[in-house]
C-alpha positions as CSV (number, residue, x, y, z in Angstrom):
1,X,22.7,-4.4,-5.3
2,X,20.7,-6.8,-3.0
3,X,21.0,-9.8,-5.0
4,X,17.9,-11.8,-2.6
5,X,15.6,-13.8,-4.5
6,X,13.0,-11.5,-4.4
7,X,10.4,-14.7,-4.9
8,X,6.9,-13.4,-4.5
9,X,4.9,-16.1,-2.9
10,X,2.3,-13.7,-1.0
11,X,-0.3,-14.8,-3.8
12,X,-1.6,-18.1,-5.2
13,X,-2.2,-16.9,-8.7
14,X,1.6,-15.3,-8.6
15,X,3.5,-18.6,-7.6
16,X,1.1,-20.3,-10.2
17,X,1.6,-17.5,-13.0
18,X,5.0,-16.9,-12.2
19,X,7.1,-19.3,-10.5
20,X,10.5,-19.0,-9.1
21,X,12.9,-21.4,-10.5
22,X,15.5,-23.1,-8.4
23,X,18.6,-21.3,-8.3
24,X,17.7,-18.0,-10.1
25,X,17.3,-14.8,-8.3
26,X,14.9,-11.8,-9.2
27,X,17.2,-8.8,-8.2
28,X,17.0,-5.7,-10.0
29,X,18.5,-6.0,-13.7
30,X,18.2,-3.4,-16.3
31,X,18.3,0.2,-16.2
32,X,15.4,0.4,-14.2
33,X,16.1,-2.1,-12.1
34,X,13.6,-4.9,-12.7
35,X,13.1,-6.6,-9.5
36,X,10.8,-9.7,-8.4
37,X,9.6,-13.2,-10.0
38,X,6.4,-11.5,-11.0
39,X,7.9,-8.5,-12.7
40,X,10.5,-10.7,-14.7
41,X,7.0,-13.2,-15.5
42,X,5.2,-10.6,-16.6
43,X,7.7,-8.5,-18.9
44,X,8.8,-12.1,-20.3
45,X,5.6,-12.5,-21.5
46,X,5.3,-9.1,-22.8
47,X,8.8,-9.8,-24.9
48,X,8.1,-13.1,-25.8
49,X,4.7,-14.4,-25.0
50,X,6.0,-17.1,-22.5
51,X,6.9,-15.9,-18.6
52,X,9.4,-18.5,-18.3
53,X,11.7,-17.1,-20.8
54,X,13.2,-14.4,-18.7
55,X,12.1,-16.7,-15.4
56,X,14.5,-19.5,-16.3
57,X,17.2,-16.5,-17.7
58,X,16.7,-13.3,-15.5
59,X,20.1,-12.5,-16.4
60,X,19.5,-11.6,-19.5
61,X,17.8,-8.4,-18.4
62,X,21.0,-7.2,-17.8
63,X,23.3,-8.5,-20.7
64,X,20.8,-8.3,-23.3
65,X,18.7,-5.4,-25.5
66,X,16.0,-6.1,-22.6
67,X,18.1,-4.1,-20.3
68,X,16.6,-0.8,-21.7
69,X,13.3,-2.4,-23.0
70,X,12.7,-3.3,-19.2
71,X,12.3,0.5,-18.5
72,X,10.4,1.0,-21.1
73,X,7.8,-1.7,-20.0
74,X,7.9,-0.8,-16.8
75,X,7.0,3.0,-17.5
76,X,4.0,2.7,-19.4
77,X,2.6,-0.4,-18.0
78,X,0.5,0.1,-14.9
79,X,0.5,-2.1,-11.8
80,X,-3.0,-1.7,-10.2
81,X,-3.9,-0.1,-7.9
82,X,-1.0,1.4,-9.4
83,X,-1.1,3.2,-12.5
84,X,1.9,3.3,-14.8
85,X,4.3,6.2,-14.7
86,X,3.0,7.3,-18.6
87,X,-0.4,8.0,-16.9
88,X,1.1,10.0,-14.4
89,X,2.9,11.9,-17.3
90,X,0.7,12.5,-19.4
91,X,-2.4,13.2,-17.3
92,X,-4.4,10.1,-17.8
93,X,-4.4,9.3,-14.3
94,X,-6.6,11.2,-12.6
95,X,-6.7,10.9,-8.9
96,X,-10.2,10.7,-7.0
97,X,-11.0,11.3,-3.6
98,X,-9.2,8.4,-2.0
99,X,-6.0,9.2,-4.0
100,X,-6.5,13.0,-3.2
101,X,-7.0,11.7,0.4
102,X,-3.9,10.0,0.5
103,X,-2.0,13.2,-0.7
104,X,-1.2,11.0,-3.9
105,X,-1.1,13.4,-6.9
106,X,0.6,13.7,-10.0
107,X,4.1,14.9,-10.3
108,X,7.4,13.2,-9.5
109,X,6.7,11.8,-6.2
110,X,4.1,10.0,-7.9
111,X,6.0,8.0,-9.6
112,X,8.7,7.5,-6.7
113,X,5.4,5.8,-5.0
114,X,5.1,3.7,-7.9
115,X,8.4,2.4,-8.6
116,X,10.1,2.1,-4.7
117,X,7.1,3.3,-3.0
118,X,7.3,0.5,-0.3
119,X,10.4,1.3,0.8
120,X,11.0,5.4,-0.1
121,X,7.5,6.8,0.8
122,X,5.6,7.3,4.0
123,X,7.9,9.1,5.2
124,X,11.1,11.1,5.3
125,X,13.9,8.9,3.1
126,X,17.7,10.0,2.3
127,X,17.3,8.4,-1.1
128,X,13.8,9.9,-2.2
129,X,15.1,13.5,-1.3
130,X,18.6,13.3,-3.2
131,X,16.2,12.1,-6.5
132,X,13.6,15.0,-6.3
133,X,17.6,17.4,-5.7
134,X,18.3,15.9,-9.2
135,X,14.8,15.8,-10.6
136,X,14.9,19.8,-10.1
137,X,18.5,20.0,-11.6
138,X,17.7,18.3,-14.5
139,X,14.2,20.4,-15.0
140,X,16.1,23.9,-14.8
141,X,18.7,22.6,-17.0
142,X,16.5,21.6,-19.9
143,X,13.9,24.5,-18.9
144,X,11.7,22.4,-18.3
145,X,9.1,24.1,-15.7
146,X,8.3,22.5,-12.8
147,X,6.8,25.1,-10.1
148,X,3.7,23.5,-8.5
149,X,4.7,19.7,-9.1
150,X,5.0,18.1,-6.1
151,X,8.0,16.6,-5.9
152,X,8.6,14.3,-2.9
153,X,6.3,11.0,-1.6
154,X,7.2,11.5,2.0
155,X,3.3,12.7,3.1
156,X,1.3,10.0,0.7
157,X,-0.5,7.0,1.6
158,X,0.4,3.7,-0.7
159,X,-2.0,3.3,-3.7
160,X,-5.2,1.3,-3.3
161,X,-8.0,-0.3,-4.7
162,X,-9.8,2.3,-3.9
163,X,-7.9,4.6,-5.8
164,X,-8.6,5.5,-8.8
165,X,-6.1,3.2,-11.1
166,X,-7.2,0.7,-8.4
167,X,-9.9,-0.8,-10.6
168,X,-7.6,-1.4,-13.7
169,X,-7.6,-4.9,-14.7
170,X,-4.1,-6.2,-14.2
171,X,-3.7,-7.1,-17.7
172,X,-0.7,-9.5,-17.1
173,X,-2.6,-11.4,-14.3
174,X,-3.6,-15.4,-15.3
C-alpha cells in the first residue's frame, strides 16, 4: 500500500469542505480501498453527518464496521462526471454521444474507469488485464453470462462533463 497523504488541494471548495489534518494520511483503507481527503470527507458525512469524523480518524476505515460500509458507499454513490458503479449495473447510466465517443460503455471496464481510472485506463495496464482474467473466472463459475460485456478500459477516454453522468450534482459537494 502507498501510504502518501493523498491530500487533495487541486480545488478551493475541497481544501474548504474537506481539509487534511496534520499528521493523518488518506491512503486506501477498507475493502475497497478508500483513498483521498475528499473521499474520507465525504463518506464521513454520509456515516455521521460531520466530514471530520473519519478526517480526524481515517483509520478507522480499516479497524472499524466502516471497512465494508466504505464499499458499499463507494458503489452506489456516483462521482460526477462519474456515475457510480450501481448505475453502471443496473442500467441507469446511459451513455450519450460523448461517452459513446470515448468508447466508455457499460460493462466491467466501466467501472475499472471509475474506481482506478486515472491510473489503469488509457491504455494497456498489467493490473486492469489480470482483474477482467478474474472478472471472467468468477462469471463462468457462477454462470453468470457475460458474452458482449466489454470488459477492459484500455481504449476509453476519462469521463467528462460532457458525459452523460457529467451533469449530476455532486451531492456531497459544499
Amino acid at each position: 500500500i502507498n501510504k502518501s497523504a493523498y491530500c487533495a488541494d487541486w480545488s478551493a471548495w475541497v481544501t474548504e469542505a474537506y481539509p487534511c489534518v496534520a499528521g493523518k494520511l488518506y491512503y486506501g483503507r477498507g475493502a475497497k480501498q478508500l483513498s483521498w481527503n475528499y473521499n474520507y470527507g465525504a463518506f464521513s458525512r454520509a456515516m455521521y453527518g460531520d466530514a471530520m469524523v473519519l478526517l480526524n480518524e481515517p483509520e478507522l476505515v480499516a479497524t472499524t464496521w466502516l471497512n465494508f460500509a466504505a464499499t458499499m458507499w463507494f458503489f452506489v454513490s456516483p462521482q460526477p462526471p462519474k456515475p457510480s458503479m450501481l448505475q453502471v449495473l443496473d442500467g441507469s447510466w446511459i451513455p450519450n454521444s460523448h461517452d459513446s465517443a470515448g468508447n466508455l460503455v457499460p460493462g466491467f471496464g466501466a467501472t475499472t474507469m471509475i474506481i482506478n481510472g486515472a491510473i489503469e485506463c488509457g491504455g494497456w495496464n498489467q493490473q486492469a488485464t489480470k482483474q477482467s482474467y478474474h472478472y471472467t473466472d468468477y462469471a463462468q463459475k457462477l454462470g453468470v453470462d457475460i458474452s458482449g460485456e466489454k470488459l477492459l478500459c484500455n481504449d476509453m477516454q476519462q469521463f467528462s462533463s460532457s458525459g452523460s453522468a457529467g451533469s449530476l450534482d455532486l451531492y456531497w459537494a459544499p
